[in-house]
N, C-alpha and C positions, 0 to 999 in steps of 0.2 A: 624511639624517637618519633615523634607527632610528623608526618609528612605534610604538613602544612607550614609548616615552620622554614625559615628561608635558608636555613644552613642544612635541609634535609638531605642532600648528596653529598654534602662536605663527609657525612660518615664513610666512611669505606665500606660498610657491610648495606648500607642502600646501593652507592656506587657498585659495588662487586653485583649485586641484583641484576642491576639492571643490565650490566654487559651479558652476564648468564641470559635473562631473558633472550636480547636484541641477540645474542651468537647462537641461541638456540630457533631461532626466526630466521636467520640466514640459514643456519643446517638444512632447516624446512625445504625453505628457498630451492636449495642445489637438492636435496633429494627429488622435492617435485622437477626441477627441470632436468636432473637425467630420466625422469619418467616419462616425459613431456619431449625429451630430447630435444633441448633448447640449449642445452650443451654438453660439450665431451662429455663421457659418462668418466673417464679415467681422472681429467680433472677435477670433477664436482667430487667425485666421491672423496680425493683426496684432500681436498679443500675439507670436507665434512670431519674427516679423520685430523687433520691441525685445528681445525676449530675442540672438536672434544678433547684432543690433549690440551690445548689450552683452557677449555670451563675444569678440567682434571685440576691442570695448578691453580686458578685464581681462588676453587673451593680448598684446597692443599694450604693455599698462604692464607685464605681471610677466613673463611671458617672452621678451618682445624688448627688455628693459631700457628701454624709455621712461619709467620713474622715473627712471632715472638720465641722460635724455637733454636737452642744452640747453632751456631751456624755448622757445625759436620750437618746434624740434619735438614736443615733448609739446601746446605747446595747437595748434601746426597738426594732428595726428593728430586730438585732439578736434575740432578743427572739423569734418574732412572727416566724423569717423564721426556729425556731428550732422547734417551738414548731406545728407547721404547719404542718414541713415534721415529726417529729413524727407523731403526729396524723393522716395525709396518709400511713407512714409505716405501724403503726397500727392496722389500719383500711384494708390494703391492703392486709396484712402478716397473720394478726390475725385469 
């Protein structure tokens, strides 16, 4: 699709882009300031770790087609990626 075109976000595989970019700009973000110590380093890093599980599912649903995938495997996918980043929260946090 032409990104000049006025319905160029209305795609979901530009829309999905551009969150991946803008979440991987933040990751940045908190990694520099726990370097910077500009903030808790426990917080940031964990912040950095929910941001990658989530760029994990948004590539899971829009570019490996799990919108369009039986639903057992669309919510088995969600579970593992819930039940994952739990268990590095908890593991990290704990």
């Amino acid at each position: 699709m032409d990104c000049g075109k006025p319905g160029a976000l209305r795609d979901g595989t530009n829309l999905a882009w551009l969150v991946l970019v803008g979440s991987t700009l933040v990751g940045w973000w908190l990694g520099h300031a726990i370097q910077t110590a500009q903030a808790p380093m426990r917080l940031a890093t964990a912040g950095v770790l929910l941001i990658a599980f989530a760029k994990t599912w948004l590539v899971g649903y829009q570019f490996m087609e799990l919108k369009h995938a039986p639903w057992w495997l669309r919510h088995g996918f969600d579970a593992w990626i819930i039940a994952v980043c739990a268990a590095l929260m908890a593991l990290y946090l704990g």
